[in-house]
KEDRENZA-509434 format. One line per field, with one value per residue (C-alpha): chain; y, x, z. Coordinates in nm, 4 decimals. Layout:
# residues N
chain: A_...
y: Y_...
x: X_...
z: Z_...
//
This chain:
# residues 325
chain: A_A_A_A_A_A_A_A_A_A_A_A_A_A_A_A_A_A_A_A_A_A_A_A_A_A_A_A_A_A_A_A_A_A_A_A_A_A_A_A_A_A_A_A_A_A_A_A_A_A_A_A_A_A_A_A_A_A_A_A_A_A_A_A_A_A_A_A_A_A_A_A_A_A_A_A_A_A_A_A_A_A_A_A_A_A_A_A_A_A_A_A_A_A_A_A_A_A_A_A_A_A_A_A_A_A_A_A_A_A_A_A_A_A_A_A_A_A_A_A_A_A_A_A_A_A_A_A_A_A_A_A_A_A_A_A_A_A_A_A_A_A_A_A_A_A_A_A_A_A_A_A_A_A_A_A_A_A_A_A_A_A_A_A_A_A_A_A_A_A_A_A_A_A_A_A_A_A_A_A_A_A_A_A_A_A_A_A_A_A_A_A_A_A_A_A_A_A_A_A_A_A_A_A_A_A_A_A_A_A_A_A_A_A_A_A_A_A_A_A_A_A_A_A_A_A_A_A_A_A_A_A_A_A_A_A_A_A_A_A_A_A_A_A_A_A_A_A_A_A_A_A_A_A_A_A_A_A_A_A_A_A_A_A_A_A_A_A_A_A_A_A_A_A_A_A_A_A_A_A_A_A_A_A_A_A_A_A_A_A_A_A_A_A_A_A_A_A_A_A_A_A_A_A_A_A_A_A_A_A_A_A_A_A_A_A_A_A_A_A_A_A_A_A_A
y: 11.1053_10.9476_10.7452_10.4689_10.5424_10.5211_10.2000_10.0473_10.2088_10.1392_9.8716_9.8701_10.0879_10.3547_10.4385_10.2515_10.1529_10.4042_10.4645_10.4140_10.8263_10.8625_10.6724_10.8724_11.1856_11.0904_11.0112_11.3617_11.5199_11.4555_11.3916_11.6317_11.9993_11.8631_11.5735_11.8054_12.0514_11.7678_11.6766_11.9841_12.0511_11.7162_11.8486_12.1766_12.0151_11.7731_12.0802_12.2291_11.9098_11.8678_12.2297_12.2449_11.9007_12.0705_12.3087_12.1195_11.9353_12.2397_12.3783_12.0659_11.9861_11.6487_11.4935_11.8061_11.6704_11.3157_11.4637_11.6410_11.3696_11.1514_11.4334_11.4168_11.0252_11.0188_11.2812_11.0504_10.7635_10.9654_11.1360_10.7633_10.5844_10.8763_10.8667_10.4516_10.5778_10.7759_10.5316_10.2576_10.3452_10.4910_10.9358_10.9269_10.8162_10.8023_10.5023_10.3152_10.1191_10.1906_10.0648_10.2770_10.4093_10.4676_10.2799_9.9257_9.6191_9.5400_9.7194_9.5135_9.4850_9.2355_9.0164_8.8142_8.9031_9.1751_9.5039_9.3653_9.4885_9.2298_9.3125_9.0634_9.2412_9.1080_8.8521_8.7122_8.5975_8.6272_8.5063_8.7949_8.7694_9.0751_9.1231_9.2405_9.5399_9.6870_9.5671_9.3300_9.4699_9.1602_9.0840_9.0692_9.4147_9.5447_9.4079_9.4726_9.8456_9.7805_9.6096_9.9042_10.2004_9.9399_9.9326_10.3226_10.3550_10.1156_10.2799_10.5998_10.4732_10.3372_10.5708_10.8498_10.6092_10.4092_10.6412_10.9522_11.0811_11.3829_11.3119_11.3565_11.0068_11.2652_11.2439_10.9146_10.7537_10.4290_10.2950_9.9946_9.9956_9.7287_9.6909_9.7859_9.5486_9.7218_9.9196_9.6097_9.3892_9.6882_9.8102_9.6349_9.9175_9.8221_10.0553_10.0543_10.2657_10.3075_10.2167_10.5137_10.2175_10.1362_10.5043_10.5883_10.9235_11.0547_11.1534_11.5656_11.5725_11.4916_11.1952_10.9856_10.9654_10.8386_10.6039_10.4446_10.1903_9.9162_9.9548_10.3260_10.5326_10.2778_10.1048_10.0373_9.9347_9.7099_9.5429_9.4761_9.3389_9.1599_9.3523_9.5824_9.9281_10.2705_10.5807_10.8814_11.2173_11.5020_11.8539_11.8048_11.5844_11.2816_10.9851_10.9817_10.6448_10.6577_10.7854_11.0482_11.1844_11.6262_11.5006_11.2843_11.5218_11.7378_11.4905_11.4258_11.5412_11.8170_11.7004_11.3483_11.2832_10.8789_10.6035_10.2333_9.9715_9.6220_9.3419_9.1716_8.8416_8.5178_8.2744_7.9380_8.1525_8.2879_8.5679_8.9347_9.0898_9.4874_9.6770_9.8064_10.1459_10.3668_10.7312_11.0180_11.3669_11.6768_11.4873_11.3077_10.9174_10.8074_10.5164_10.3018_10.3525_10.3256_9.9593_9.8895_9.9450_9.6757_9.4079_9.5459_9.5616_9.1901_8.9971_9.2637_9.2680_8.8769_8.8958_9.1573_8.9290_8.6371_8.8596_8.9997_8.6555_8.6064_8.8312_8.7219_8.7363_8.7498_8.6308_8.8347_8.6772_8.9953_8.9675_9.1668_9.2937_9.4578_9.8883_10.0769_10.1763
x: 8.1322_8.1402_8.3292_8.1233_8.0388_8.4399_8.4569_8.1904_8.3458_8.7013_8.7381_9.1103_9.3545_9.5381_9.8274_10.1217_10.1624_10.4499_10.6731_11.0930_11.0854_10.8130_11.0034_11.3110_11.1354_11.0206_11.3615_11.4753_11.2852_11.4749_11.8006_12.0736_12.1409_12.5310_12.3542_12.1227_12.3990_12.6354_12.3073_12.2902_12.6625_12.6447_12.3303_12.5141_12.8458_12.6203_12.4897_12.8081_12.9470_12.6666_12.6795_13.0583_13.0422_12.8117_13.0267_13.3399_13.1790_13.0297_13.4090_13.5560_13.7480_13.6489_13.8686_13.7180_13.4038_13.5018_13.6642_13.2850_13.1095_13.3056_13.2388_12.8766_12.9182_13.1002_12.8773_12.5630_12.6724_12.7817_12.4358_12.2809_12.5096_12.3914_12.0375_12.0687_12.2413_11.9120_11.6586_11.8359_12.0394_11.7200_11.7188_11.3225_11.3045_10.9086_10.9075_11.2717_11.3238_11.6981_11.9344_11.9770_11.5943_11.4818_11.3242_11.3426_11.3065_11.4050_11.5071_11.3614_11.5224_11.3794_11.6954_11.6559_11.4405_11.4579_11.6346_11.6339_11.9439_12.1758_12.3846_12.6191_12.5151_12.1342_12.0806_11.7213_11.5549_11.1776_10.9275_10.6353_10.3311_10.2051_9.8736_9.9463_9.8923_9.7076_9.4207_9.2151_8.8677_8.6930_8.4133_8.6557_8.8210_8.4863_8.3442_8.6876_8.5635_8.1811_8.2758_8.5191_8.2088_8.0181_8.2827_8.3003_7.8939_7.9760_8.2226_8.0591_7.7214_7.9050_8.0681_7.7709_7.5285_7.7088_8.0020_7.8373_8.1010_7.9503_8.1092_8.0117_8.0715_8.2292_8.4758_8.5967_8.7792_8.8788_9.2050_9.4067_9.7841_9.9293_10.3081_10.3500_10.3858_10.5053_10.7578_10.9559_10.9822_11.0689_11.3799_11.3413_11.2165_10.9449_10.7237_10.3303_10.0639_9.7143_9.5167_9.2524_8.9558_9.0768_9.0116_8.6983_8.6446_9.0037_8.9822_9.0885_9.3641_9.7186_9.7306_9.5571_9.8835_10.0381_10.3168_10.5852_10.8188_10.7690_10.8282_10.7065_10.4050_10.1050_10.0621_10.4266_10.4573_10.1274_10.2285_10.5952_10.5252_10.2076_10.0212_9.7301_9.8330_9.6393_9.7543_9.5455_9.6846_9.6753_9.7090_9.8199_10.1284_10.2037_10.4674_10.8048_10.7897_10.5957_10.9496_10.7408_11.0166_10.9483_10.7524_10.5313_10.4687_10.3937_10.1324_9.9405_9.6181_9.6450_9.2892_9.3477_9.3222_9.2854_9.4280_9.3963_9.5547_9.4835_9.7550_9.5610_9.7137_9.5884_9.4770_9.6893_10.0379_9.9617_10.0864_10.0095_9.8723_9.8192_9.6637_9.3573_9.3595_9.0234_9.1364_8.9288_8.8948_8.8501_8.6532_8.8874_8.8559_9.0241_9.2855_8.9914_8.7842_9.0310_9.1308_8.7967_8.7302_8.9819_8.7821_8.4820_8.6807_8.8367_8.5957_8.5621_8.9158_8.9353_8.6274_8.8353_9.1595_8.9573_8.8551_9.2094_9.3529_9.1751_9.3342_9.6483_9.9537_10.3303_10.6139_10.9553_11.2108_11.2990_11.6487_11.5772_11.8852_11.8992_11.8880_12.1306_12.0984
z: 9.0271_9.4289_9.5334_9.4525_9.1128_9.0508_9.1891_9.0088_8.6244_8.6440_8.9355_9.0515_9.2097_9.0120_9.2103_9.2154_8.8628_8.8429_8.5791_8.6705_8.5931_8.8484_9.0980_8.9998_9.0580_9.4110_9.5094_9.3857_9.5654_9.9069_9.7508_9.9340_9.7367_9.6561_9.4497_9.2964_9.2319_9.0610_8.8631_8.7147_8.6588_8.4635_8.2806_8.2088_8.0430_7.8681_7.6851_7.6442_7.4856_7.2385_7.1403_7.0973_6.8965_6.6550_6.6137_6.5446_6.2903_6.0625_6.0838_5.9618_6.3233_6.3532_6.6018_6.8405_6.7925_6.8585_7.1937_7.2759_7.1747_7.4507_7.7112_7.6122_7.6667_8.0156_8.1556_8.0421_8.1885_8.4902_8.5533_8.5140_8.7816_8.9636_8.9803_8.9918_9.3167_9.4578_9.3932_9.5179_9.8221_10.0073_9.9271_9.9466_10.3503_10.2884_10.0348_10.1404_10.4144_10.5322_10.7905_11.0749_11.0896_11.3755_11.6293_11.7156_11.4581_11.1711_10.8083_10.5108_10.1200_9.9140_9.7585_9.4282_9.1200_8.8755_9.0046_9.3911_9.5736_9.7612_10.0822_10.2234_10.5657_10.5660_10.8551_10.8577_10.5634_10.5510_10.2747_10.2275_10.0277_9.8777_9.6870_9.2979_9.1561_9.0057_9.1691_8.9298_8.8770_9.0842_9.3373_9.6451_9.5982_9.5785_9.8664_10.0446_9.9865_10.0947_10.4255_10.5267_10.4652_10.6998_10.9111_10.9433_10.9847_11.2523_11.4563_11.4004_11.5716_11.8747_11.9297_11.8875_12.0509_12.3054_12.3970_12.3662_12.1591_11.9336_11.6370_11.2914_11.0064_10.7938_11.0811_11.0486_10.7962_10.7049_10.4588_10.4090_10.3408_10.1202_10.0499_9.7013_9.4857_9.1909_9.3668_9.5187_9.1949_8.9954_9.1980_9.5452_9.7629_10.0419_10.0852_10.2191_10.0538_10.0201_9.6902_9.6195_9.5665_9.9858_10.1051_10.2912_10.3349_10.2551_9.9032_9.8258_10.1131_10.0350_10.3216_10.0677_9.8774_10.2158_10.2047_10.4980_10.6109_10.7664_11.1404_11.0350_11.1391_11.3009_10.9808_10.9336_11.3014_11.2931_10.9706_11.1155_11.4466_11.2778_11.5874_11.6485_11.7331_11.8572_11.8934_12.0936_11.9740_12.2066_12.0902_11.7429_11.9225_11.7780_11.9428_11.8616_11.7867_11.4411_11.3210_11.0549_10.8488_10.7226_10.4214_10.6179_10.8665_10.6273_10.4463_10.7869_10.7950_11.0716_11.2383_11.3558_11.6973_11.7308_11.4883_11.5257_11.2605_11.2470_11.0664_10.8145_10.8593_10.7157_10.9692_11.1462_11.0757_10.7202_10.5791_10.6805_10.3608_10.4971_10.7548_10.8596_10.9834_11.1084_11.2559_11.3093_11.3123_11.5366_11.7867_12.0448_12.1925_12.5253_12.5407_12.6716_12.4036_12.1199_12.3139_12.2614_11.9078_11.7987_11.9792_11.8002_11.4440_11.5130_11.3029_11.0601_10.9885_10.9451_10.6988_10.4894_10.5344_10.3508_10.0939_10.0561_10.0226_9.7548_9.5419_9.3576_9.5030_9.4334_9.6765_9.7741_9.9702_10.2364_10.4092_10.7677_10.9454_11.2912_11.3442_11.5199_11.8151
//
């Protein structure tokens, strides 16, 4: 089944509807070894505990058992305070947005809602719209995904035709990051991502599970400063300024060699709903050229924008506070 034929049967994105011990998981992963260590311990004694209680009660000793069953107790409640820790003070750098990151900006937590963290620290408060998921099965997130394969054919013949670029359209690929949605009113992390039905041309490498900051990587930085951004990468080195953390640069799809990303932001000071991003393979672009193709992918990107709109939407008030320097 292409790409196509998936779109068509089931109609809506199937990634970020997560499960609490998914999101758990993913902040395990990077969590230090001294957490993972205590984790265990607590997992050991937990054992211990139930096993000894068992005991105590087939002999009879039942104020022994009592005692195990309140070690089994503390250590349960102590293992859950724990992992409430990891998910919410920021372990997984690839789907938290902490203070201190680097680069310039801001560092968003949504405040109010279910599960949303508060910090007296916060200074600016910002109101962000962010498109639902999962994605309804509806006309405009289909022809979201029709106008970014004509987008691709189109950048692939201008560039092959009018640049005299030899590249291939396998080459060239085409995605949209949204913030996601499910993630931020479950436990008040802000994180961008991809939806598979969004994906042109990435599907079968691990990039297409992609996810940043905002302020992070060139869709994090467009959809922060609400600004185009283009990247030419040059020998497999890519700028310091994306602020890729191991796992990310890990992820990256060793081949690219240009990016561009494009704010989706809703006309007369509306809100910005994702980003745009086209990147290719192998084949190399100059600045010039990458400059170009945003002028050339303007009024594609505001036709997707009206068609994103349209898709419901839920509102998080984000307090923004200032990075260290």
């Amino acid at each position: 089944m292409d790409q196509n034929d998936q779109l068509n049967s089931e109609g809506h994105d199937q990634g970020p509807n997560r499960s609490i011990v998914a999101i758990i998981l993913e902040a395990m992963q990077d969590a230090p070894s001294g957490t993972k260590a205590l984790l265990a311990m607590f997992g050991a004694v937990t054992i211990l505990a139930v096993g000894m209680c068992g005991a105590m009660i087939s002999a009879g000793q039942y104020s022994y058992a009592f005692l195990s069953f309140l070690a089994v107790v503390a250590c349960f409640f102590a293992a859950i305070q724990l992992l409430r820790g990891l998910v919410t003070s920021g372990t997984a750098p690839s789907s938290r947005v902490e203070e201190g990151a680097n680069g310039g900006g801001f560092a968003p937590q949504a405040v109010g809602g279910a599960g949303i963290i508060e910090d007296e620290a916060r200074e600016a408060l910002r109101s962000l719209a962010m498109v639902k998921v999962p994605l309804p099965s509806s006309t405009p997130v289909r022809e979201i995904h029709e106008k970014m394969e004509a987008l691709r054919d189109s950048v692939f013949v201008w560039l092959r035709e009018e640049q005299d670029v030899e590249i291939e359209a396998s080459d060239i690929r085409a995605h949209i990051f949204i913030p996601d949605y499910h993630m931020i009113s479950r436990c008040g992390v802000l994180a961008l991502f991809m939806p598979d039905v969004w994906q042109v041309n990435m599907k079968g490498h691990k990039d297409e599970k992609f996810r940043v900051r905002p302020g992070q990587g060139v869709a994090g930085l467009a959809y922060e400063s609400e600004q185009p951004q283009r990247f030419v990468i040059e020998d497999g080195r890519w700028p310091s300024e994306l602020s890729f953390d191991a796992e990310q640069r890990a992820m990256r799809h060793p081949d690219i060699t240009w990016i561009v990303g494009i704010p989706l932001t809703v006309p007369e000071s509306g809100p910005t709903l994702g980003v745009l991003g086209i990147h290719g393979l192998r084949v190399g672009i100059t600045s010039e050229q990458a400059a170009q193709l945003y002028g050339k992918l303007h009024y594609m990107a505001a036709a997707i924008t009206a068609r994103l709109a349209m898709i419901e939407q839920g509102t998080f008030e984000v307090r923004f506070r200032s990075r260290s320097k």
